[in-house]
N, C-alpha and C positions, 0 to 999 in steps of 0.2 A: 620433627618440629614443624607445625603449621605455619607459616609467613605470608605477608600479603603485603605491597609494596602502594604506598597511598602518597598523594603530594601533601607535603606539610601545608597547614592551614595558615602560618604565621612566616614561614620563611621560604628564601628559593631553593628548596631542595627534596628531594623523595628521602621517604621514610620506608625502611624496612622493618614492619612490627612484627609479632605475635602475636596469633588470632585464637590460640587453644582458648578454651573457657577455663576463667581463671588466671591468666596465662597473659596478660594481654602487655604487653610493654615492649617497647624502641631496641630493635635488631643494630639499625647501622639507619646515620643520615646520610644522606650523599648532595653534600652541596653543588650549586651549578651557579654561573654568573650570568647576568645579560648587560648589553651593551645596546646600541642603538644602532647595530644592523643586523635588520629581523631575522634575516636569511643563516648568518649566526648562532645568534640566540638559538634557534632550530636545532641547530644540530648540537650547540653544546647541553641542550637538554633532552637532547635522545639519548646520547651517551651516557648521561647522569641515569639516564633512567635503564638502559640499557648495562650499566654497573649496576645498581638498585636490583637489576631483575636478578642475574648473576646472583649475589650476594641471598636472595630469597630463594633461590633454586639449592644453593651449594647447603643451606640451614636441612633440608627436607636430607639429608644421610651426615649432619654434622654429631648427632651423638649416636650413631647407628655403629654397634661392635659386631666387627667379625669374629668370629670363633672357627 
């Protein structure tokens, strides 16, 4: 399964989609909060996005059978 991890256009959070053709819809949201010290915010959305990436990594052998 093809994934690509994109910032929602609407809210504060990365989107894990589906990029196959044909194929295209919402994996997982991963929300994140900001507050008003920047240096914060920083990092609580590396992390969001850093879960986001995780979650698009772990798709590429989620329906993959071993035999």
């Amino acid at each position: 399964m093809k994934t690509k991890v994109v910032h929602s256009q609407s809210k504060l959070a990365w989107n894990v989609i589906r990029t196959e053709w044909g194929l295209k819809y919402k994996i997982a949201r991963v929300p994140y909060e900001q507050c008003d010290d920047e240096a914060l915010n920083t990092k609580v959305k590396n992390e969001a996005l850093n879960i986001a990436i995780h979650i698009s990594e772990s798709m590429k052998t989620f329906n993959t059978k071993e035999r």
